[in-house]
N, CA, C and O atoms as a GROMACS GRO file, in nm:
protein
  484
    1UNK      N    1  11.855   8.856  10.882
    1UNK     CA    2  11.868   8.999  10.905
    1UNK      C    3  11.813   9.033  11.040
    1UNK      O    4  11.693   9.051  11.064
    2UNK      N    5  11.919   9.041  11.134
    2UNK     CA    6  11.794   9.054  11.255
    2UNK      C    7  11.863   9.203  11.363
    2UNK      O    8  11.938   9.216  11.460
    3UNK      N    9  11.791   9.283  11.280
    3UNK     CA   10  11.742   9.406  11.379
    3UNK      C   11  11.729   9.389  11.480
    3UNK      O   12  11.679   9.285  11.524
    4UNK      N   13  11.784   9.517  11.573
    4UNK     CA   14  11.756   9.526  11.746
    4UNK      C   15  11.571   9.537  11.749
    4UNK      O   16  11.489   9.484  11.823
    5UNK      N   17  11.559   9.621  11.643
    5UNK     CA   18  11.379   9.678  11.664
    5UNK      C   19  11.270   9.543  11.561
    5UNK      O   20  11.149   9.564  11.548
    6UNK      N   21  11.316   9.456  11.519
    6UNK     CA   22  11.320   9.351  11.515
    6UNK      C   23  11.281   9.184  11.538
    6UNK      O   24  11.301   9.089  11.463
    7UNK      N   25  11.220   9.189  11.670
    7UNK     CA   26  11.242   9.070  11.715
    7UNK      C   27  11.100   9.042  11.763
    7UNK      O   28  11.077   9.018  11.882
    8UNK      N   29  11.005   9.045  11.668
    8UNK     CA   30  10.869   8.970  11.651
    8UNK      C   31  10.898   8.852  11.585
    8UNK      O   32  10.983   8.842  11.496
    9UNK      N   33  10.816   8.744  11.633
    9UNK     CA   34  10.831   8.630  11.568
    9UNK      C   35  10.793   8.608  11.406
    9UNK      O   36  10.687   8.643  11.355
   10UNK      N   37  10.879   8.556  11.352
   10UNK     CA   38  10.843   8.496  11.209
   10UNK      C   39  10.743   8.406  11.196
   10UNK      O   40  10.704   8.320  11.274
   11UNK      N   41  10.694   8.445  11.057
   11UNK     CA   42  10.556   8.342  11.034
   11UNK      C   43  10.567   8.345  10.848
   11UNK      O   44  10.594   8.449  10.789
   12UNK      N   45  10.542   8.215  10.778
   12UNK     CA   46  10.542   8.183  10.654
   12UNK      C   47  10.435   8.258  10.566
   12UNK      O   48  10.322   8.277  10.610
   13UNK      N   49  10.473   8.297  10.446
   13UNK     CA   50  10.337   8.261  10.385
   13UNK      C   51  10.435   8.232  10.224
   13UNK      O   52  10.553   8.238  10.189
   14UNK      N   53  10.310   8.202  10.164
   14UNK     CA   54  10.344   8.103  10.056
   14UNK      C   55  10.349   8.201   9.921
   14UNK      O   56  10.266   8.287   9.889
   15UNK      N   57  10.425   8.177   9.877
   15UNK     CA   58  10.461   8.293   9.754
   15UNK      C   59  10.520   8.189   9.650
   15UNK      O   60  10.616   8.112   9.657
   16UNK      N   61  10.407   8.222   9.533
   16UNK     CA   62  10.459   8.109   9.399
   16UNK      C   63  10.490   7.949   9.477
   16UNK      O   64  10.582   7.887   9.424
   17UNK      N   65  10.460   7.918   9.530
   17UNK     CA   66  10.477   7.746   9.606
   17UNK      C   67  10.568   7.770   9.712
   17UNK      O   68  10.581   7.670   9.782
   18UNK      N   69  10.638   7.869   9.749
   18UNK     CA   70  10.744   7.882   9.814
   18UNK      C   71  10.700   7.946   9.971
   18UNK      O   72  10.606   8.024   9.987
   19UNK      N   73  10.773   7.906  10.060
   19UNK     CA   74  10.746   7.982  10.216
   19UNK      C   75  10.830   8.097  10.184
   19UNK      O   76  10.933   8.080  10.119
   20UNK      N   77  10.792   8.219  10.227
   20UNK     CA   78  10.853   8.324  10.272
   20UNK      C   79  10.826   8.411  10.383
   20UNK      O   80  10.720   8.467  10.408
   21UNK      N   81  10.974   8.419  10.468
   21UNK     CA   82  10.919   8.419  10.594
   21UNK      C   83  10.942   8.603  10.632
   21UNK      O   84  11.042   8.672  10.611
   22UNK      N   85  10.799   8.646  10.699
   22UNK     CA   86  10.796   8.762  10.733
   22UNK      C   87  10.814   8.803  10.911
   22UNK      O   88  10.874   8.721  10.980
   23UNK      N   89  10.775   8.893  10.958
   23UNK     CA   90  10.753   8.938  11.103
   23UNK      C   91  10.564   8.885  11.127
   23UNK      O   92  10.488   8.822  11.054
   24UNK      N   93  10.550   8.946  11.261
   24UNK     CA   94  10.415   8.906  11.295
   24UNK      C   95  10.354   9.018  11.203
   24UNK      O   96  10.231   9.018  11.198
   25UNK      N   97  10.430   9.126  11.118
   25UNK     CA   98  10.337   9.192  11.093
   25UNK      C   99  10.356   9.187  10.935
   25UNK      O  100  10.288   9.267  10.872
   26UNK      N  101  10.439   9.104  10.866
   26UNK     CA  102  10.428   9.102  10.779
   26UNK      C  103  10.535   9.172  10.686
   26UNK      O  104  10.525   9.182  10.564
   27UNK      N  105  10.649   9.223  10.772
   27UNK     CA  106  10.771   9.265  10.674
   27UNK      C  107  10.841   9.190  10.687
   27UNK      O  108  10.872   9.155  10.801
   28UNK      N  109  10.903   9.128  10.566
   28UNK     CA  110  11.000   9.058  10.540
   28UNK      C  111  11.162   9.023  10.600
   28UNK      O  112  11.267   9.085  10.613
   29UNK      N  113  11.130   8.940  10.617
   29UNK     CA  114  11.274   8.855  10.713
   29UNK      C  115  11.449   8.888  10.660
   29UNK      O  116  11.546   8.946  10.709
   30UNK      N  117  11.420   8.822  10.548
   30UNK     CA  118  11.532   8.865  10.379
   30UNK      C  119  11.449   8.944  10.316
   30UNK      O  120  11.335   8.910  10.282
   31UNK      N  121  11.518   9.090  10.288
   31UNK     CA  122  11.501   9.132  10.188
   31UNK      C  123  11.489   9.096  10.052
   31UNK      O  124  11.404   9.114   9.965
   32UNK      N  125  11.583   9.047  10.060
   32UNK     CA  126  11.632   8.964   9.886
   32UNK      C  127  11.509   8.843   9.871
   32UNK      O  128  11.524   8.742   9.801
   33UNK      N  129  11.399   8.870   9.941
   33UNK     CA  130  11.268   8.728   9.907
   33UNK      C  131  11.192   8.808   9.867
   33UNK      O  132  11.087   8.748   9.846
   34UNK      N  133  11.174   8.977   9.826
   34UNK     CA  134  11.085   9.023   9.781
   34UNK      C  135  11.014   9.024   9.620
   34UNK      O  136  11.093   9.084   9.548
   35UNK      N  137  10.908   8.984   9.550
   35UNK     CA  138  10.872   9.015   9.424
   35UNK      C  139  10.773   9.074   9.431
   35UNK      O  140  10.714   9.098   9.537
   36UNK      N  141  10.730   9.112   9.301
   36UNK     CA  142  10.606   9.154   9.284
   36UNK      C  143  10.500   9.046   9.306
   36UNK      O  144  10.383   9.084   9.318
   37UNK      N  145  10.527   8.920   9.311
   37UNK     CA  146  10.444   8.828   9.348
   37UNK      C  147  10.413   8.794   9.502
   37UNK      O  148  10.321   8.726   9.546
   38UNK      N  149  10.572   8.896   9.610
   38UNK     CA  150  10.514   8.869   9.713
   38UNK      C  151  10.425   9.011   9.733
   38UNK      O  152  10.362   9.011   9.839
   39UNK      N  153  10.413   9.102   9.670
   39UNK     CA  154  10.385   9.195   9.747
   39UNK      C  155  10.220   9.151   9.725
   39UNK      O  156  10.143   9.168   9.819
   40UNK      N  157  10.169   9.092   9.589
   40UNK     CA  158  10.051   9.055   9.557
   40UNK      C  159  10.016   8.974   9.685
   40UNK      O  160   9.972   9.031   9.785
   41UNK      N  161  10.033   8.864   9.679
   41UNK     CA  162  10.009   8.782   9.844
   41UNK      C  163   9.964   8.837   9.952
   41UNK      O  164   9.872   8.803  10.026
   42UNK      N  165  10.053   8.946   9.958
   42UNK     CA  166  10.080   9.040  10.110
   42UNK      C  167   9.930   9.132  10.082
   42UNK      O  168   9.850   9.144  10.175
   43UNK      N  169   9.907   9.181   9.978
   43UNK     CA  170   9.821   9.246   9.937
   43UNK      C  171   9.710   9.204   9.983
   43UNK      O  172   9.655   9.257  10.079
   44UNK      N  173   9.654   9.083   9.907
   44UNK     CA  174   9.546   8.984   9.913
   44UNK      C  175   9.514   8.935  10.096
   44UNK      O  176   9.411   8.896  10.150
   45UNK      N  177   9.616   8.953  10.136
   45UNK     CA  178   9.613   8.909  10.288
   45UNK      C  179   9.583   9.006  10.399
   45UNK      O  180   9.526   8.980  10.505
   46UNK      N  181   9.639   9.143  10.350
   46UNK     CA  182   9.582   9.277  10.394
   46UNK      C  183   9.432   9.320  10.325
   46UNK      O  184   9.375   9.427  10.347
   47UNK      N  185   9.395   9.239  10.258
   47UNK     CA  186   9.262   9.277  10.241
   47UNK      C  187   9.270   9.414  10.120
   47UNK      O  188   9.163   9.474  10.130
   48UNK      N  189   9.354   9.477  10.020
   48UNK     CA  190   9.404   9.540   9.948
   48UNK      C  191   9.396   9.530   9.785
   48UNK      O  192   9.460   9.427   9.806
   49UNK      N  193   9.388   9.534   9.708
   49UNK     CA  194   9.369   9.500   9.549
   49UNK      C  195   9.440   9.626   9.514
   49UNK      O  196   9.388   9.737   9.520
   50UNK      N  197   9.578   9.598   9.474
   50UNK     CA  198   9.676   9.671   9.369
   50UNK      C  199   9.649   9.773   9.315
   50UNK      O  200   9.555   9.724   9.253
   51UNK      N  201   9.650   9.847   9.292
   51UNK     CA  202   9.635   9.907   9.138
   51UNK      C  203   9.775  10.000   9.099
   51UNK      O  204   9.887   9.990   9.151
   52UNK      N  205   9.739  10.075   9.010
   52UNK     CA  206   9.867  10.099   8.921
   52UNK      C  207   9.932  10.215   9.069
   52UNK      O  208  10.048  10.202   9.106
   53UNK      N  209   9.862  10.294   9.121
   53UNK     CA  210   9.897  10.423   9.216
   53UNK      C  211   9.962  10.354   9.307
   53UNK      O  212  10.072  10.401   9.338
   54UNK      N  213   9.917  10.223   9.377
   54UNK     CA  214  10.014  10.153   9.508
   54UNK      C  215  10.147  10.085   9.389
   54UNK      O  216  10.261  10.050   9.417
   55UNK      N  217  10.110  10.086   9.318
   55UNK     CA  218  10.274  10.017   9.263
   55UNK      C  219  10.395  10.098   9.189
   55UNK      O  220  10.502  10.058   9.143
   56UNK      N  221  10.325  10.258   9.199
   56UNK     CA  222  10.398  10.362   9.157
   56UNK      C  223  10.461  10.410   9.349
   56UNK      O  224  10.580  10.432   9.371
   57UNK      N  225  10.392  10.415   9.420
   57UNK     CA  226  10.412  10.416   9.551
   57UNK      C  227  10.533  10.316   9.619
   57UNK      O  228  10.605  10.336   9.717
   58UNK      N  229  10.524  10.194   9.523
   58UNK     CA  230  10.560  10.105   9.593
   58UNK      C  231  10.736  10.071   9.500
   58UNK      O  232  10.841  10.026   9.546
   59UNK      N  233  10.713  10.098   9.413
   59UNK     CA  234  10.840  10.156   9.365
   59UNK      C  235  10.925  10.260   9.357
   59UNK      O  236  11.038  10.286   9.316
   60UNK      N  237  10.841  10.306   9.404
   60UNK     CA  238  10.868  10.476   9.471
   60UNK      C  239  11.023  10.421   9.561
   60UNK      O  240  11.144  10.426   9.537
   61UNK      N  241  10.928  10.364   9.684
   61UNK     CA  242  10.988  10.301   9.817
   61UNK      C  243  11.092  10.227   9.752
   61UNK      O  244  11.203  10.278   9.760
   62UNK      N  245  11.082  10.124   9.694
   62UNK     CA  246  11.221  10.076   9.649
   62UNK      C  247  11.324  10.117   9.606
   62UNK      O  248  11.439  10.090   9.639
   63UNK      N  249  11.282  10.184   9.529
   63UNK     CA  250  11.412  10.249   9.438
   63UNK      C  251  11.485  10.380   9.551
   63UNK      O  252  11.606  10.399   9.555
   64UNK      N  253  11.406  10.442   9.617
   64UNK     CA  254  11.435  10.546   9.714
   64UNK      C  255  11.520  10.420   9.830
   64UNK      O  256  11.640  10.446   9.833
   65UNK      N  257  11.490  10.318   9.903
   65UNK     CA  258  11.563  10.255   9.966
   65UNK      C  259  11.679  10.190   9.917
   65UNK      O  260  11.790  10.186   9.969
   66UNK      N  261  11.636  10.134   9.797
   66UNK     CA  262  11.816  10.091   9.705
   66UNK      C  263  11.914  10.235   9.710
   66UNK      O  264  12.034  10.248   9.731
   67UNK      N  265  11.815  10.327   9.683
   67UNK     CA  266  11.946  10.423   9.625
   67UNK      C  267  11.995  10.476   9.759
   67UNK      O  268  12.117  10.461   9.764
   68UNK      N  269  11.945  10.534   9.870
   68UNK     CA  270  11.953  10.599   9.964
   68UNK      C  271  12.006  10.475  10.123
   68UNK      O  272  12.107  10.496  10.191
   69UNK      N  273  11.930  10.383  10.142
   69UNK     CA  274  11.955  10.280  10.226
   69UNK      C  275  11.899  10.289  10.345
   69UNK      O  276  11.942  10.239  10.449
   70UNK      N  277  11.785  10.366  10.329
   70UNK     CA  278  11.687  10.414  10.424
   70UNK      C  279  11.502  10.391  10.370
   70UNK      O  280  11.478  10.375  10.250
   71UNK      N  281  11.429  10.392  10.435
   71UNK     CA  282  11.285  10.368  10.351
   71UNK      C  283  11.292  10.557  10.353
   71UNK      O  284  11.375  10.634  10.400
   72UNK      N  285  11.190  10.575  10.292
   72UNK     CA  286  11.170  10.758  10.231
   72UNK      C  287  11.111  10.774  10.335
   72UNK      O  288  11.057  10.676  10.387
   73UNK      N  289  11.104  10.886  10.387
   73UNK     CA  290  10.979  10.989  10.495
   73UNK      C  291  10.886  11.000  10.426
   73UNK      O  292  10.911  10.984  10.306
   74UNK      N  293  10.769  11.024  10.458
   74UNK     CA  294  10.614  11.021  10.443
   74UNK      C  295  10.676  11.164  10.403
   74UNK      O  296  10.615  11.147  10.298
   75UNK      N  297  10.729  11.269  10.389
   75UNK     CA  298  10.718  11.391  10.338
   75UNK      C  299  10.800  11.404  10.212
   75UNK      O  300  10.791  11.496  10.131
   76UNK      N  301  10.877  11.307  10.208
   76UNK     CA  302  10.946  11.245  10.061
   76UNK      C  303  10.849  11.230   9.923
   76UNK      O  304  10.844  11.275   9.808
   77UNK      N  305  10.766  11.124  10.024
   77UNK     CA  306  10.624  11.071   9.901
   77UNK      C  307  10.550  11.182   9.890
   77UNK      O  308  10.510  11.197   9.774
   78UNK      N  309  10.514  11.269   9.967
   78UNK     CA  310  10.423  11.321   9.961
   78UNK      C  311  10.478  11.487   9.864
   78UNK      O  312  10.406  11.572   9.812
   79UNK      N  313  10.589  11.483   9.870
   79UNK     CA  314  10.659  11.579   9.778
   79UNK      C  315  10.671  11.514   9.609
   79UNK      O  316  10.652  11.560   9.497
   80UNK      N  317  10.700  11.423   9.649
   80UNK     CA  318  10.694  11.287   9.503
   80UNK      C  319  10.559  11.305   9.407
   80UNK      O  320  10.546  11.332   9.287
   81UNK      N  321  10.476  11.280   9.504
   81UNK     CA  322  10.371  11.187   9.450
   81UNK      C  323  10.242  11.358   9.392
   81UNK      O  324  10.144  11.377   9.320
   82UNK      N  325  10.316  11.423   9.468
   82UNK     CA  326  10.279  11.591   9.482
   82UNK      C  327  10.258  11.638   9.330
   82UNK      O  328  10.162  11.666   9.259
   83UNK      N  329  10.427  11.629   9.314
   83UNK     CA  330  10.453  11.684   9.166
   83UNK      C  331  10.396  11.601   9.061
   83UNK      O  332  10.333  11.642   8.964
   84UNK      N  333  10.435  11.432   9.103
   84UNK     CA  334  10.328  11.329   8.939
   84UNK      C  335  10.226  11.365   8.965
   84UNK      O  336  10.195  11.448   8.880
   85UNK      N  337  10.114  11.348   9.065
   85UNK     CA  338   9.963  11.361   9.089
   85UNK      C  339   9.910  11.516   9.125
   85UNK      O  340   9.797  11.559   9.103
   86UNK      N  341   9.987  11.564   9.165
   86UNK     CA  342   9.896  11.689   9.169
   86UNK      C  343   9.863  11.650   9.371
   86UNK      O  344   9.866  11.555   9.450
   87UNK      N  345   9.834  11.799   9.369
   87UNK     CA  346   9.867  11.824   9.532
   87UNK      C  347   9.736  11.710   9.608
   87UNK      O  348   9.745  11.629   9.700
   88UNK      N  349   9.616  11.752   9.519
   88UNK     CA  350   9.525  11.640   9.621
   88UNK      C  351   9.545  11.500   9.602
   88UNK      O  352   9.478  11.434   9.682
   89UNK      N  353   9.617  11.432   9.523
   89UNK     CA  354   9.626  11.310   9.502
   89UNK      C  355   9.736  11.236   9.559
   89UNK      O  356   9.741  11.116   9.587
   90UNK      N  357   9.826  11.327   9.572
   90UNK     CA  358   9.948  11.369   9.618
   90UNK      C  359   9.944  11.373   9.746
   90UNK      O  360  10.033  11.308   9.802
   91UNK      N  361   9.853  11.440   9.825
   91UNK     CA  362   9.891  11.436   9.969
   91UNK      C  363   9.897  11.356  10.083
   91UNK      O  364   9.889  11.234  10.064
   92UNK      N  365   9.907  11.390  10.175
   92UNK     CA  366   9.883  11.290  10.287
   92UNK      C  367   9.803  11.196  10.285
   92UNK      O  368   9.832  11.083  10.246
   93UNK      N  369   9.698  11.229  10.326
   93UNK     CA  370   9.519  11.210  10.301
   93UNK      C  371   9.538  11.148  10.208
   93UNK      O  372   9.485  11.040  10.234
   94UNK      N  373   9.578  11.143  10.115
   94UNK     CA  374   9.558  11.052   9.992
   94UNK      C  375   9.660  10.942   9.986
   94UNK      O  376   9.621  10.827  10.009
   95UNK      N  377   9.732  10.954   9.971
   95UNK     CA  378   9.818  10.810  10.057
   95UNK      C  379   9.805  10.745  10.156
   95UNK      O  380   9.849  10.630  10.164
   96UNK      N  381   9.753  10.795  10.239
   96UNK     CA  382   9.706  10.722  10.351
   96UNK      C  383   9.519  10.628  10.341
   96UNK      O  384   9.465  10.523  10.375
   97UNK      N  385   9.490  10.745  10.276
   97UNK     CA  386   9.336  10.631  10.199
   97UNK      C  387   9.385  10.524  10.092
   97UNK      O  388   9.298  10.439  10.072
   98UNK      N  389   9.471  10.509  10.036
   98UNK     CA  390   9.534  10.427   9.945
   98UNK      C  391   9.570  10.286  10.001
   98UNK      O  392   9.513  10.180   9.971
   99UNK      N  393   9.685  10.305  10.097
   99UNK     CA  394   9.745  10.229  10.237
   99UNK      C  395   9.624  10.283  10.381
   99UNK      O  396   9.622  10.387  10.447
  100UNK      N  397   9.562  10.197  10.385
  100UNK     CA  398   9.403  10.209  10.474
  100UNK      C  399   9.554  10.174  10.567
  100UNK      O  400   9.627  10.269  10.595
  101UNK      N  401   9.589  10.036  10.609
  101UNK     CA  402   9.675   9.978  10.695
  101UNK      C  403   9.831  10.036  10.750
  101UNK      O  404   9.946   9.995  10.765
  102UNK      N  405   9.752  10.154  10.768
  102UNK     CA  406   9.937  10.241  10.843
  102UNK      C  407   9.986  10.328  10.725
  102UNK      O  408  10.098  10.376  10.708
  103UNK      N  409   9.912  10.334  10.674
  103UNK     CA  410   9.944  10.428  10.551
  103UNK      C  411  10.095  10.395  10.436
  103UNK      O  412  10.132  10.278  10.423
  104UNK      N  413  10.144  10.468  10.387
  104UNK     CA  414  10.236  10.449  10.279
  104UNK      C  415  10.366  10.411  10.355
  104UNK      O  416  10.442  10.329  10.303
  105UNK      N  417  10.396  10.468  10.478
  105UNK     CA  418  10.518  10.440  10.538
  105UNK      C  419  10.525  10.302  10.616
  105UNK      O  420  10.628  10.236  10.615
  106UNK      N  421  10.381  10.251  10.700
  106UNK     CA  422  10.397  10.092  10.698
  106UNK      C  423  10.357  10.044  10.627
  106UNK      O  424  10.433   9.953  10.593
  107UNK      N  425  10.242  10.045  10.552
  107UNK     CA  426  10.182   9.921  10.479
  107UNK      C  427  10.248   9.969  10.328
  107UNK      O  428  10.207   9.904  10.232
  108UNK      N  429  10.306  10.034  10.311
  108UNK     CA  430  10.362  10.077  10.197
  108UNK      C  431  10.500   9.998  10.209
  108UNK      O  432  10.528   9.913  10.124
  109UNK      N  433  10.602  10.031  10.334
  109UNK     CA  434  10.705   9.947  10.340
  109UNK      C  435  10.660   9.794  10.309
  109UNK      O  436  10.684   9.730  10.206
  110UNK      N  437  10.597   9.758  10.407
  110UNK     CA  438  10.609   9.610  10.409
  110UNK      C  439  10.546   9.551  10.243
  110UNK      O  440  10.567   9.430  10.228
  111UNK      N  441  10.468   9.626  10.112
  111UNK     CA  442  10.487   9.560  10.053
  111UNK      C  443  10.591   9.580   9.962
  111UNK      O  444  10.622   9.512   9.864
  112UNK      N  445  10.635   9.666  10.001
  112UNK     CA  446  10.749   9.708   9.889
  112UNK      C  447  10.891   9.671   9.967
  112UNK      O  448  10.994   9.734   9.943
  113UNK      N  449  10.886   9.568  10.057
  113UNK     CA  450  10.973   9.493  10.080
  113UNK      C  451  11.065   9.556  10.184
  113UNK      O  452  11.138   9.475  10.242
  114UNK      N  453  11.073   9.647  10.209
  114UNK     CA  454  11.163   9.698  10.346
  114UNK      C  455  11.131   9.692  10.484
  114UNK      O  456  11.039   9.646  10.550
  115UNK      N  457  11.260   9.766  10.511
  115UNK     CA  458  11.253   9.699  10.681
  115UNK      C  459  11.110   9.799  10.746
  115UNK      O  460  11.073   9.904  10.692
  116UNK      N  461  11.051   9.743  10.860
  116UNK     CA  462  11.032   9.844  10.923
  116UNK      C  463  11.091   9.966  10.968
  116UNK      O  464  11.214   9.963  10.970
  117UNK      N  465  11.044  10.058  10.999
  117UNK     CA  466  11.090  10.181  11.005
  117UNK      C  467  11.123  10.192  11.178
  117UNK      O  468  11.031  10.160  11.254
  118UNK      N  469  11.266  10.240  11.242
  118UNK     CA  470  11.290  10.209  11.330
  118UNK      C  471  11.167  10.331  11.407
  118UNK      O  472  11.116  10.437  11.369
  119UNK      N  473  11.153  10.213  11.574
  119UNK     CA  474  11.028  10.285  11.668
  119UNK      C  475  10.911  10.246  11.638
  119UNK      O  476  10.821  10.279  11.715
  120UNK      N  477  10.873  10.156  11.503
  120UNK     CA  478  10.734  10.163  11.482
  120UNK      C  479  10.740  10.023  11.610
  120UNK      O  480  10.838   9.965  11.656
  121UNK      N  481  10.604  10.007  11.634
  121UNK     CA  482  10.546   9.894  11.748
  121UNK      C  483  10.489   9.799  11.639
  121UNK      O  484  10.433   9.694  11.671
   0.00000   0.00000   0.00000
């Protein structure tokens, strides 16, 4: 899959015995190599521990990119996550303390398996 915005070098990491190859920053090369076992990895490597709110987040992102073919705007989630959680849990600020690492729109993409978002560096 190779994007114009794109063209950081690939680097492995090991998912269930297997290489799967990401960017320098860690979003995925093939889409179609994503599980919940890589996002755990990716997790553990960002220094991150799961819980149920990043994987409601993080399916959020998926299902919004399957259906649509775009990752969501940070004002998507934050309208989303608004109405399940309630406005302070819900907001910015709060997704972004969740995803310490670029908040819900990068570190949220990359574990929930999508592309970077075009313009990011």
């Amino acid at each position: 899959m190779g994007d114009a915005y794109r063209d950081t070098p690939a680097r492995a990491i090991l998912v269930n015995g297997r290489e799967v190859l990401v960017d320098s920053e860690g979003y995925l090369i093939n889409l179609d190599d994503w599980s919940e076992e890589f996002a755990r990895v990716l997790a553990r490597e960002e220094e991150l521990e799961l819980t149920d709110e990043h994987w409601q987040v993080i399916n959020f992102i998926r299902d919004y990119y399957h259906e649509h073919r775009v990752q969501p705007q940070v004002r998507a989630m934050i309208a989303h996550f608004t109405g399940k959680w309630g406005s302070e849990r819900g907001s910015n600020h709060s997704l972004h303390e969740i995803f310490p690492k670029g908040g819900p729109q990068k570190q949220g993409n990359r574990l929930a398996g999508v592309l970077r978002t075009k313009g990011e560096h």
